[in-house]
C-alpha positions as a printed Julia matrix, in Angstrom:
333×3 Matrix{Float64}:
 -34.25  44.05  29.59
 -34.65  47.28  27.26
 -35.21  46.64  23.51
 -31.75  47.77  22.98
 -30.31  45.09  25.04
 -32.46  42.04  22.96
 -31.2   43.94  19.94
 -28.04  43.33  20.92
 -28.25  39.49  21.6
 -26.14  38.14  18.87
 -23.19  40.8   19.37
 -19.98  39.02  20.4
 -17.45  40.4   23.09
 -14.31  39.0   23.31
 -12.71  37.82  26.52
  -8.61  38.25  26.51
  -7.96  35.34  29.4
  -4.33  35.1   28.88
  -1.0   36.98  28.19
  -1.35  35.83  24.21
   1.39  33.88  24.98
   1.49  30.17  23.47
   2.04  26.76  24.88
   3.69  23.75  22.78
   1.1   21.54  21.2
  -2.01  23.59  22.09
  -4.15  24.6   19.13
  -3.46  27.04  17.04
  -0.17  27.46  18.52
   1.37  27.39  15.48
   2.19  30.4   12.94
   0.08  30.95  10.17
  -0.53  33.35   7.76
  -0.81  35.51   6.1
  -2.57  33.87   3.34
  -3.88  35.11  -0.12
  -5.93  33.0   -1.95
  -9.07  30.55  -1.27
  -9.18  29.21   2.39
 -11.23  26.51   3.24
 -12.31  26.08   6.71
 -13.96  22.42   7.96
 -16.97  23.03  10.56
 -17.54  19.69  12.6
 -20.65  19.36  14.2
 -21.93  16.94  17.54
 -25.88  16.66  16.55
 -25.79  18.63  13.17
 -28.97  18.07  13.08
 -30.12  20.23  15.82
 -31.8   23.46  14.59
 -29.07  25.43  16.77
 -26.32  23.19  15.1
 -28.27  24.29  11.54
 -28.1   27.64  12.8
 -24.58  28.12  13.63
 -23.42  26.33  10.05
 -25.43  28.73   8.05
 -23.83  31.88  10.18
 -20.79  30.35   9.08
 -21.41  29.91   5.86
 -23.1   33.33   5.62
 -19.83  35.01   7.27
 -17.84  33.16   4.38
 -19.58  35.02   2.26
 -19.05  38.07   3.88
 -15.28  37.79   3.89
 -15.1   36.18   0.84
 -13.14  33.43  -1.02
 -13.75  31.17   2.12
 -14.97  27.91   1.74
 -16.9   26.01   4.42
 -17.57  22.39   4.88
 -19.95  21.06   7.37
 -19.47  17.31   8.74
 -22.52  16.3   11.04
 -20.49  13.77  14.06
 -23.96  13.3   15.32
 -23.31  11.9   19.0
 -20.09   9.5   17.63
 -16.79  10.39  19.43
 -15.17   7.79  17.16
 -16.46   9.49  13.8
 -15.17  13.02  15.11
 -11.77  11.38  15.49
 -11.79   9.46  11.81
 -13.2   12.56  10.52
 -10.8   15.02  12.04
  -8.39  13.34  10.7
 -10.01  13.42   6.86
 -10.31  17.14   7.02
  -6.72  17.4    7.83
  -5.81  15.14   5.34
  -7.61  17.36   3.03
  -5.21  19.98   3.77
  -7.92  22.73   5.74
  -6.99  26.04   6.37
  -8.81  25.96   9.73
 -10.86  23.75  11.97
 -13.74  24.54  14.09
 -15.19  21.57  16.27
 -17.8   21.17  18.34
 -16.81  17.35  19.53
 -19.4   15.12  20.98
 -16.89  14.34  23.97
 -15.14  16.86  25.92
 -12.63  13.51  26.85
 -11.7   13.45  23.05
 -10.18  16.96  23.42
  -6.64  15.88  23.59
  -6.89  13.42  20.41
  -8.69  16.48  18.07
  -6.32  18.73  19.54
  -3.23  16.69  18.36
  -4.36  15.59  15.35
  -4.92  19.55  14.41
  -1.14  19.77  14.19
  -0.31  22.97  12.71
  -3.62  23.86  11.45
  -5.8   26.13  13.4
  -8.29  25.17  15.41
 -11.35  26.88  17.78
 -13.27  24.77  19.84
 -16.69  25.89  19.46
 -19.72  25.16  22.26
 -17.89  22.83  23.98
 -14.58  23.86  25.2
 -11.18  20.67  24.62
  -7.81  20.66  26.37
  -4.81  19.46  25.32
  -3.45  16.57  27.06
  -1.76  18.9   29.03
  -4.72  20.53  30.21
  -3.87  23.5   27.75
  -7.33  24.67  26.32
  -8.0   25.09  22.79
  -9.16  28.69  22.03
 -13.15  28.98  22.23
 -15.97  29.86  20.53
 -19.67  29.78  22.46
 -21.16  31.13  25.81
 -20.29  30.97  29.15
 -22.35  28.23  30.51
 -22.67  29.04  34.16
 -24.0   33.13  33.44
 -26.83  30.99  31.03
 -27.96  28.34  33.82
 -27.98  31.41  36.25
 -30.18  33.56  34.41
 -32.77  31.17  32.97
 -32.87  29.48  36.78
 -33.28  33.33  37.99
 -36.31  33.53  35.63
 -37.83  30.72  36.78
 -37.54  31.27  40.39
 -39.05  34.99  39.91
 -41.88  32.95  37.91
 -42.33  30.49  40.51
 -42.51  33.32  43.1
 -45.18  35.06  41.16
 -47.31  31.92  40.25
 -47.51  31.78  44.63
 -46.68  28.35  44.46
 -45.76  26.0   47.78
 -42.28  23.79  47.53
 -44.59  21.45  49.11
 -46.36  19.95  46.59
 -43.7   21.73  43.24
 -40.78  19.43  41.84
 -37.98  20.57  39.55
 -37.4   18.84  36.57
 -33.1   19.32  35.31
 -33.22  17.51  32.35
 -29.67  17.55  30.78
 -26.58  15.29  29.4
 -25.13  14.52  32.53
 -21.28  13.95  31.38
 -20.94  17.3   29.27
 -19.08  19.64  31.35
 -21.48  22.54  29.96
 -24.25  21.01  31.33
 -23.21  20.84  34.2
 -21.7   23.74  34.67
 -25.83  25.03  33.12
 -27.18  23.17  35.99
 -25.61  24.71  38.66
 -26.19  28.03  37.64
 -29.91  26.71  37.22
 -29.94  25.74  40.58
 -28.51  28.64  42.23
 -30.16  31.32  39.93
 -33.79  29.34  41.11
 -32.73  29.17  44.75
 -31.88  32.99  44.96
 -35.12  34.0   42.99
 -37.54  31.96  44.22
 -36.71  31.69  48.11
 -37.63  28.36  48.42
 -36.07  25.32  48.52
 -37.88  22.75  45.7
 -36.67  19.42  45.08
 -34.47  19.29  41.88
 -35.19  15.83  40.16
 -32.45  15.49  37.76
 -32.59  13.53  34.76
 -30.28  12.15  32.38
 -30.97  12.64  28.79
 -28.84  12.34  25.62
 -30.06  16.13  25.21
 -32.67  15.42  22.25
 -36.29  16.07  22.51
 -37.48  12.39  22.46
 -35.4   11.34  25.14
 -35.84  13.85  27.67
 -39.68  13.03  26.87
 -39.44   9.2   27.62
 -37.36  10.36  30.71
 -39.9   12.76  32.12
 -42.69  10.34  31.47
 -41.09   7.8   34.16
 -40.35  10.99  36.69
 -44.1   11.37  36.24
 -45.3    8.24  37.79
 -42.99   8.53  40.55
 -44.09  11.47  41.6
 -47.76  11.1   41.83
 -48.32  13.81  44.32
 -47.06  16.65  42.57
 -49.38  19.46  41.49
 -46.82  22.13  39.93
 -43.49  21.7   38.01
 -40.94  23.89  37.01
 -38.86  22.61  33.91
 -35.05  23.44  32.78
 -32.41  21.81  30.87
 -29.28  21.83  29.05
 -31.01  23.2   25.74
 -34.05  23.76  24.1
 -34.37  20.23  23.51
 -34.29  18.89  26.83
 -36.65  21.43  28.29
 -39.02  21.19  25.41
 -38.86  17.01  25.85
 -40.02  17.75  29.42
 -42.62  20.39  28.91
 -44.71  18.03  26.35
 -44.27  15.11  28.8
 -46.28  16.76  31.63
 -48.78  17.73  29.3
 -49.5   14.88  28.1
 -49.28  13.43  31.08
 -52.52  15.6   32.35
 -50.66  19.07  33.77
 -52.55  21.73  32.48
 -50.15  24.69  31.11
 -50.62  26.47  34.01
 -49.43  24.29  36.22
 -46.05  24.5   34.48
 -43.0   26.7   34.47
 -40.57  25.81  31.66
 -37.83  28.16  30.67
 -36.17  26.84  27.75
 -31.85  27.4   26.44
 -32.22  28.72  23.32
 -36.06  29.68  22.56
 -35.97  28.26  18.68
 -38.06  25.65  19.84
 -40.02  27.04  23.04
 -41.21  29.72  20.59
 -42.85  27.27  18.25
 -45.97  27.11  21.06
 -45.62  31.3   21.23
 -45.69  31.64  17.14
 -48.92  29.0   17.2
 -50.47  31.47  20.06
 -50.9   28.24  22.21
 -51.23  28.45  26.02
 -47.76  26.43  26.74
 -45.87  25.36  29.36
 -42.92  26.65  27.71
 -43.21  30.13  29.77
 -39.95  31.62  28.87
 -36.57  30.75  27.25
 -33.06  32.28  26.66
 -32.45  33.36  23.59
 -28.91  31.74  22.15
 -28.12  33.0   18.63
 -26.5   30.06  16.78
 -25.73  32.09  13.99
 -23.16  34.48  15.61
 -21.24  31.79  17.4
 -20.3   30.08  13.56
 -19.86  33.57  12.54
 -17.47  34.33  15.31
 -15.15  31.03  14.24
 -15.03  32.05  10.88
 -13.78  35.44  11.62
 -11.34  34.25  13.96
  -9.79  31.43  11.96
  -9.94  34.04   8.91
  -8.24  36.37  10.68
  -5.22  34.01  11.53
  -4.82  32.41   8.2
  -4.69  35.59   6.53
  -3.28  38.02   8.89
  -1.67  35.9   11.3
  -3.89  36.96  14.44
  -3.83  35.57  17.45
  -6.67  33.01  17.9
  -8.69  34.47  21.0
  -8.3   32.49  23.84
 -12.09  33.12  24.51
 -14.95  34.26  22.16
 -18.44  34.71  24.44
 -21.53  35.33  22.88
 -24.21  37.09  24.63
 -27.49  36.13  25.53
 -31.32  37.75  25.99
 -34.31  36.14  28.06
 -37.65  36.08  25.74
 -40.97  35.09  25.96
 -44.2   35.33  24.05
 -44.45  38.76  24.06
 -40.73  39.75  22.64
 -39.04  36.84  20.79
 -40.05  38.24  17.68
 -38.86  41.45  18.16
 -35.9   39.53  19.65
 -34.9   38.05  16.27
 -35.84  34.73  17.85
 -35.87  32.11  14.38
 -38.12  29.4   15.45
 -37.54  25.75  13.77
């Protein structure tokens, strides 16, 4: 990829999916503006926590600013689906402008959806439905092009490395009921089997997508597998991968027995900024900051104006490692 392309990681295109036309009770559906005045938009947040999470409240905040007299307020759901509901409804008690969500449970979709009303609403990350499978306009990336292209860059790192799928084992370490994930997975998989023209064993792991969990997780797949001399390491995020990576190290793998590529590189590049020899070999570079940025300008931009609420927003992405992250605009946590 040419510096020009990395440069342009955090650019958003926008992907016009349907005829603009609108269906009763999905979100946004309903007229609004224009507005004059203060708007205040409510940003609710699965894992808030999460440096990408942080990331994509303070481009929100910091495209607020931009616009100006627009008001955003965070609310951290952490991994509740019940607290996203009870919360949802708060913020539209308090009379929003505009919602973005990024719920904790794609199943909840229908319930956020409906209890939007009138107000609009993007689904950001994680795309909802209404109950009639209608889905809520969207904010994020296109989860299957990810998986493919960090599973791409570890197959062509596998291939180099002249490892045997003999005695190599795939670690997927993801949250196994999030539609993204899987959807990250498969294009994992397939982007690895293409590159690498092999066929290694894909042990898949469950993990709530946090760093400590997909740790503990990897330490059992560990002393199952007693044989195996290489591993290759992806996952739903940074998180996940990251887990992984530090479980086979300190498990005994050397660094160079390991091929992690990380989703979203603000924590794979924390062993790259320390100039450690890592496991952590490569990561794709998700820009956390754009995607809030991107809400805010589309829910601005329907309050005030009355524009259509994009049916899809996609953010694009850039594969880094140690030796262009910085230049990348890579932030690491």
């Amino acid at each position: 990829m040419s510096i020009g392309a990395i440069g342009m990681a955090a650019v958003l295109a926008l992907a016009g999916c349907s005829t603009g036309k609108s269906t009763g009770g999905s979100a946004g559906s309903a007229a609004a503006g224009p507005k004059s005045g203060s708007i205040t938009i409510a940003y609710l947040q699965k894992q808030g926590d999460q440096q990408y999470f942080i990331d994509e409240a303070n481009g929100a905040k910091a495209e607020a600013a931009k616009l100006g007299n627009v008001k955003i307020v965070t609310v951290d759901l952490g991994t509740d689906s019940n607290k996203a509901i009870s919360d949802m409804s708060t913020e539209v008690g308090q009379k929003v402008d505009g919602i973005a969500i990024v719920v904790p449970d794609q199943k909840i979709g229908p319930q956020i959806i409906q209890a939007a009303g009138g107000i609009p609403l993007v689904s950001s990350d994680d795309p909802i439905s209404d109950g009639s499978g209608n889905p809520a306009p969207f904010v994020g990336f296109d989860s299957v092009q990810m998986g493919t292209e960090v599973g791409t860059k570890a197959g062509d790192l596998f291939k180099t490395a002249g490892w045997t799928a003999a005695d190599t084992r795939v670690i997927a370490a993801y949250q196994q009921g999030l539609s993204d994930c899987q959807q990250r997975e498969q294009g994992e998989e397939a982007g690895f089997a293409a590159a690498a023209g092999a066929s290694v064993p894909v042990i898949k792991v469950g993990t709530d997508n946090s760093v400590v969990d997909a740790q503990n997780k990897t330490g059992a797949v560990i002393t199952a597998n007693q044989g195996v001399k290489h591993w290759v390491v992806w996952g739903c995020n940074d998180e996940s991968e990251t887990g992984a990576v530090t479980a086979l190290q300190n498990g005994g793998f050397a660094p160079a027995d390991i091929i992690g590529v990380g989703l979203g590189a603000y924590l794979t590049c924390k062993d790259w900024t320390a100039k450690k020899d890592s496991g952590n070999k490569a990561a794709l570079f998700i820009d956390g900051h754009s995607v809030g940025a991107a809400a805010v300008d589309a829910l601005v931009a329907k309050i005030r104006n009355g524009t259509p609420l994009p049916p899809k927003t996609i953010a694009k992405t850039a594969l880094v490692d140690a030796t262009s992250f910085v230049q990348a605009g890579v932030q690491c946590s």
